[in-house]
Residue frames relative to the residue before (quaternion, step in Angstrom):
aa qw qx qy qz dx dy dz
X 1.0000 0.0000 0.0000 0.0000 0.00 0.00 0.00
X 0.8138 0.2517 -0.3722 0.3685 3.66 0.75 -0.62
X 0.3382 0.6228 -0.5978 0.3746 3.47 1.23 0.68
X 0.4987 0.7189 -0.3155 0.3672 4.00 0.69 -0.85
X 0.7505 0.3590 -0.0438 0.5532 3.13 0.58 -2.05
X 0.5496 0.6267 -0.4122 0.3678 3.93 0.78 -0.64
X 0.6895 0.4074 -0.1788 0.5715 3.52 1.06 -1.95
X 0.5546 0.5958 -0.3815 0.4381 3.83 0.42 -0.25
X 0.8562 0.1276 -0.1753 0.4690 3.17 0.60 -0.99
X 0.5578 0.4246 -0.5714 0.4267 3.32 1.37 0.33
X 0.5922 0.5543 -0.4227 0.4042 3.89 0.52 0.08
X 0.7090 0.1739 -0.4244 0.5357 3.56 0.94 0.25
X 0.1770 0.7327 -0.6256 0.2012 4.28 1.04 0.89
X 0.6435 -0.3305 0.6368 0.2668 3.20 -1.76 0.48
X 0.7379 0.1497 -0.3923 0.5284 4.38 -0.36 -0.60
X 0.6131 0.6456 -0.4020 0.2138 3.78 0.56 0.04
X 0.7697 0.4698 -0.0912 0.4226 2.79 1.50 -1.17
X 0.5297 0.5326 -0.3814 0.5388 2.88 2.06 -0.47
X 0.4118 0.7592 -0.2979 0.4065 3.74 1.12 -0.32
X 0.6252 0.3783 -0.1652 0.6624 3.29 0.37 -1.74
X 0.6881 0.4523 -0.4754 0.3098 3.90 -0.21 -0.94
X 0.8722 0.4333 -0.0783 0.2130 3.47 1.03 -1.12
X 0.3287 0.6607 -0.2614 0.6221 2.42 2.66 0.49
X 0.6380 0.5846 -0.2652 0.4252 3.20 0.93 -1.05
X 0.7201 0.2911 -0.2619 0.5728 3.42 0.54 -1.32
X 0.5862 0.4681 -0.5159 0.4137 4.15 0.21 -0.44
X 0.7152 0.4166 -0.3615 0.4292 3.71 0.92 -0.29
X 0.8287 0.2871 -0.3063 0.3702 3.41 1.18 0.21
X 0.4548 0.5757 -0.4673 0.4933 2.60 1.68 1.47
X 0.5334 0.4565 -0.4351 0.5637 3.63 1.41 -0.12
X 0.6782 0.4923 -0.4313 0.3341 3.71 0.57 -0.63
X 0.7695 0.5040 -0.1253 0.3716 3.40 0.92 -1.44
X 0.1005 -0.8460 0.5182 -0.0756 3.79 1.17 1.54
X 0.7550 0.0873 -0.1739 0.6262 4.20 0.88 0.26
X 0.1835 -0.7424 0.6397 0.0769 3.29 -0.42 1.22
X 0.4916 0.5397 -0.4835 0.4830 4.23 0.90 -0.77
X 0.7948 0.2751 -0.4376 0.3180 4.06 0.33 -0.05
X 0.4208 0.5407 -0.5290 0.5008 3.61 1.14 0.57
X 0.4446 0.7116 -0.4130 0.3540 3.65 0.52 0.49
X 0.8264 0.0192 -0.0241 0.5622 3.87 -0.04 1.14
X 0.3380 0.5129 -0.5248 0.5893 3.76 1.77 0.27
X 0.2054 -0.5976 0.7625 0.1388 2.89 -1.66 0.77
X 0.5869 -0.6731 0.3794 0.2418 3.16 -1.24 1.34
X 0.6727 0.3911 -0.1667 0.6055 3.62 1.03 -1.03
X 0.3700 -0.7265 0.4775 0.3276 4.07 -0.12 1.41
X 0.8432 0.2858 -0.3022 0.3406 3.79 0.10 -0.77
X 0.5744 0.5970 -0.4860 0.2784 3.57 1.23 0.91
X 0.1158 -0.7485 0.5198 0.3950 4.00 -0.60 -1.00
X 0.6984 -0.5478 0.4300 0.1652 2.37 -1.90 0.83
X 0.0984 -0.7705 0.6183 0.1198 3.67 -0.22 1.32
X 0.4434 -0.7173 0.5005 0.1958 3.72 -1.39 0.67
X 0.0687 0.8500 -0.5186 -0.0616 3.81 -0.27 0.23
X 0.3831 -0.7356 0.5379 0.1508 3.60 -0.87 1.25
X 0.0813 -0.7079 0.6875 0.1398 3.55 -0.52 1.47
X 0.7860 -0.4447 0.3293 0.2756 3.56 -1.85 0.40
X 0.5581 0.6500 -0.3427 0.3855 3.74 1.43 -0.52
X 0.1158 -0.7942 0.5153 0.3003 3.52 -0.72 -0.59
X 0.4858 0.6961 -0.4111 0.3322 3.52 -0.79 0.43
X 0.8694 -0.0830 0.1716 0.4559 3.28 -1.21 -0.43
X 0.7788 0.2159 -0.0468 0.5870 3.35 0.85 -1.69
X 0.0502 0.8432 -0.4920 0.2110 3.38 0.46 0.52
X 0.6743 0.3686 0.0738 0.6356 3.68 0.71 -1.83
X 0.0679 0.6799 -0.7213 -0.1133 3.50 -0.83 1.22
X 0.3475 -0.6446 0.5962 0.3292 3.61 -1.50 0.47
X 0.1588 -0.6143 0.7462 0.2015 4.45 -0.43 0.82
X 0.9538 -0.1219 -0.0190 0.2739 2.86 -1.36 1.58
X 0.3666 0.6092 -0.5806 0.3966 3.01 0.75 1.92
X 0.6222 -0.3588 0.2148 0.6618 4.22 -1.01 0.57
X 0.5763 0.7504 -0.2563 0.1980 3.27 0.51 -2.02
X 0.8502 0.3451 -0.1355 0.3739 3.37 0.23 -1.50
X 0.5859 0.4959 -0.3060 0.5633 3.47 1.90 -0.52
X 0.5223 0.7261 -0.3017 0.3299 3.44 1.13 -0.78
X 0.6428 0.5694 -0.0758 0.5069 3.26 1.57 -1.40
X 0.8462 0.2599 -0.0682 0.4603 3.03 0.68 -1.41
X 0.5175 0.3726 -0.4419 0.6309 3.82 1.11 0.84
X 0.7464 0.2198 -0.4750 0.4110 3.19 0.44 0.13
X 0.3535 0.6386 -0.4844 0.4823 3.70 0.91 0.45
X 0.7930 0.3903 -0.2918 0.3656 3.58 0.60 -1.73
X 0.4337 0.7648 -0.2158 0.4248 3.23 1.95 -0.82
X 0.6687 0.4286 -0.1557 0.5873 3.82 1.00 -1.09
X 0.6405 0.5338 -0.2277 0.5030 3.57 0.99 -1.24
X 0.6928 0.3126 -0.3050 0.5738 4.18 0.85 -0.13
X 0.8330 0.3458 -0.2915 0.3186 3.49 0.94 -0.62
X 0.7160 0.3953 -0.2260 0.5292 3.19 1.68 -0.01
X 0.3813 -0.6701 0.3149 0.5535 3.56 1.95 0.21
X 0.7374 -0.4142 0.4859 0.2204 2.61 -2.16 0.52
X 0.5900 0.4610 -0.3926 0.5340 4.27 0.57 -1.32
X 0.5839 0.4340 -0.5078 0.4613 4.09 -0.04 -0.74
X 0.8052 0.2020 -0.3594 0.4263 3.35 -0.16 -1.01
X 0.5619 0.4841 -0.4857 0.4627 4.03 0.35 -0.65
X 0.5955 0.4584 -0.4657 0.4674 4.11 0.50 -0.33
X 0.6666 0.5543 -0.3401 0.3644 3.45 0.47 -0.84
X 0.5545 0.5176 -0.2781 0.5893 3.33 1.09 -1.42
X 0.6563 0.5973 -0.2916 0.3569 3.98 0.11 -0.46
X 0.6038 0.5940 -0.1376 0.5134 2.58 1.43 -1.42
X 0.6242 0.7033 -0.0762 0.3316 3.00 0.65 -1.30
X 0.7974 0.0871 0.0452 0.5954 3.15 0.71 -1.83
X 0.6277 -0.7158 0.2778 0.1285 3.61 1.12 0.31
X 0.3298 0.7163 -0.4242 0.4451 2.80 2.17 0.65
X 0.0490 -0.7213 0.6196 0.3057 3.13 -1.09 0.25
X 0.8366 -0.2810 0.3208 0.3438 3.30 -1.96 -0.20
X 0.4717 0.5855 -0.4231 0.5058 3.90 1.04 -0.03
X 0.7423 0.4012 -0.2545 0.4725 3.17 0.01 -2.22
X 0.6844 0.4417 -0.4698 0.3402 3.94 0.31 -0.61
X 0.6361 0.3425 -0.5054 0.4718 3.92 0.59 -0.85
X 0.5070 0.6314 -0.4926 0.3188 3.95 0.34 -0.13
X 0.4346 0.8094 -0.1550 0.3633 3.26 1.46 -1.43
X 0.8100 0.0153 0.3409 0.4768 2.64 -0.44 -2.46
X 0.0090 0.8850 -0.4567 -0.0897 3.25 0.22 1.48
X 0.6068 -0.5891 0.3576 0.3960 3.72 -1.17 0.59
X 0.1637 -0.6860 0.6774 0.2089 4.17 -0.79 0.43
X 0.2392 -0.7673 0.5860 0.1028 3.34 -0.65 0.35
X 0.6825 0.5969 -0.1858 0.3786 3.43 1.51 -0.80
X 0.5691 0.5799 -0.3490 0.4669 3.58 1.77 -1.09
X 0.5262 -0.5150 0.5976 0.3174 3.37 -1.90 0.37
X 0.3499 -0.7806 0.4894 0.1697 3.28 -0.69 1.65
X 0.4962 0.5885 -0.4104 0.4889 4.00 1.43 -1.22
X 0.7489 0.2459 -0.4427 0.4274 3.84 -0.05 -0.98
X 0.6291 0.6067 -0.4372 0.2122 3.48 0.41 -0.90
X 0.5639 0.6271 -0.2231 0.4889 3.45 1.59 -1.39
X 0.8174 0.2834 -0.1668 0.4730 3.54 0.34 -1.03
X 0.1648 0.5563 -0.5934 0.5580 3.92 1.66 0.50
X 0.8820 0.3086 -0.1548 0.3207 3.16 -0.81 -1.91
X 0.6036 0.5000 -0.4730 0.4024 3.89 0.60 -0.27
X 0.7131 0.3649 -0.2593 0.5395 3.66 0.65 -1.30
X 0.6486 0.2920 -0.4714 0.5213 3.90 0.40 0.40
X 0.5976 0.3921 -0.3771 0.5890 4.01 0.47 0.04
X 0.6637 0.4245 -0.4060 0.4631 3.82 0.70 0.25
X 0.5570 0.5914 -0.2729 0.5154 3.51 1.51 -0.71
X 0.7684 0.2345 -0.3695 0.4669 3.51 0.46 -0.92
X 0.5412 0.7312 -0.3720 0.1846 3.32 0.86 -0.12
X 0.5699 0.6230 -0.1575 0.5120 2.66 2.06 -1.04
X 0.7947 0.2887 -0.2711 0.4599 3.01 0.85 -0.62
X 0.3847 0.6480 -0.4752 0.4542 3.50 1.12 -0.07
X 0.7251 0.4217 -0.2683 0.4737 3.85 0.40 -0.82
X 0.6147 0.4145 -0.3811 0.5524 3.79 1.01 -0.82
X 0.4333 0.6894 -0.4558 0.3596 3.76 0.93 -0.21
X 0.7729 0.3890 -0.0821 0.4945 2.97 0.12 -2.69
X 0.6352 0.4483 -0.4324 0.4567 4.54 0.51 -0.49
X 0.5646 0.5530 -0.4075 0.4576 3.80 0.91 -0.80
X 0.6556 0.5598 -0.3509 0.3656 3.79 0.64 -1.42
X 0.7231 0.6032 -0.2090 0.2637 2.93 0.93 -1.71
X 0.5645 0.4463 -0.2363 0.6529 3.53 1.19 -1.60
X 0.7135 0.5047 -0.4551 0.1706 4.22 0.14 -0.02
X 0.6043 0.5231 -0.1782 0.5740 2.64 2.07 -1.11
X 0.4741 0.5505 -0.4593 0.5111 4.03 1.11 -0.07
X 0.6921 0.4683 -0.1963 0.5130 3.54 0.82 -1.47
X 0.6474 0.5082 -0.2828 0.4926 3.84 0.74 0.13
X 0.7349 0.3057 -0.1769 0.5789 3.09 0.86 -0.85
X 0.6530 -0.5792 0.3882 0.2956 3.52 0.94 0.19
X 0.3571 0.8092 -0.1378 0.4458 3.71 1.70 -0.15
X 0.4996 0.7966 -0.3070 0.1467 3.92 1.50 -1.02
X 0.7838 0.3603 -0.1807 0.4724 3.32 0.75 -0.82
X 0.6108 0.6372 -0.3694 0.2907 3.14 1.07 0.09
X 0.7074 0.3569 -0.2645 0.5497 4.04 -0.70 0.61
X 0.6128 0.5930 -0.2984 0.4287 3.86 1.24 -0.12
């Protein structure tokens, strides 16, 4: 019986799901050989693709909310962000905006007083949720851009 309950709960673990997430998107990066044609697909078939002007100019200028494209980017971002940690990329951002490491403990002060176990498992079972859906995200993309290119039935 506790072999049952072991695989249960190791199939809904935190290194699992981040797993499955990163299978998911490595499979819709070997599948997805032109990303320029996830551009202006909307990811969900019976929505559209609304445009929104961001303040920059250039290339990226035009985001697409909820085109292949714009999720494409940003799972594989979240994808790089678990396998290469989170501080690299929060250093970068820093970098970026010129904060330094003062102004942040100023920021985010420390509580010493809060319950760290509930706080920890708050943030695990909500970092398991988006995970979950982060992967049903990156397998949807994948079967869209097969189904675009004409490709559906294949690998099933």
């Amino acid at each position: 019986m506790m072999q049952i309950s072991d695989s249960y709960n190791q199939k809904h673990s935190l290194f699992n799901a981040m797993d499955r997430f990163i299978g998911a998107v490595n499979n819709m990066d070997q599948t997805v050989m032109v990303p320029s044609l996830l551009r202006d697909v909307p990811l969900d078939e019976g929505k559209e693709v609304n445009s929104i002007r961001t303040a920059s100019n250039g290339p990226a200028s035009y985001f697409y909310d909820g085109d292949m494209y714009s999720y494409y980017v940003l799972l594989k971002s979240i994808r790089n962000d678990i396998e290469w940690g989170v501080l690299q990329a929060d250093e970068r951002r820093k970098d970026k905006l010129g904060i330094t490491a003062m102004e942040i403990s100023r920021i985010e002060p420390e509580d010493d007083g809060e319950d760290l176990e509930k706080l920890l498992h708050f943030h695990l079972n909500g970092l398991h949720t988006v995970l979950s859906k982060l992967t049903r995200k990156a397998n949807t993309l994948t079967n869209r851009y097969k189904q675009e290119i004409g490709i559906g039935g294949w690998g099933h």
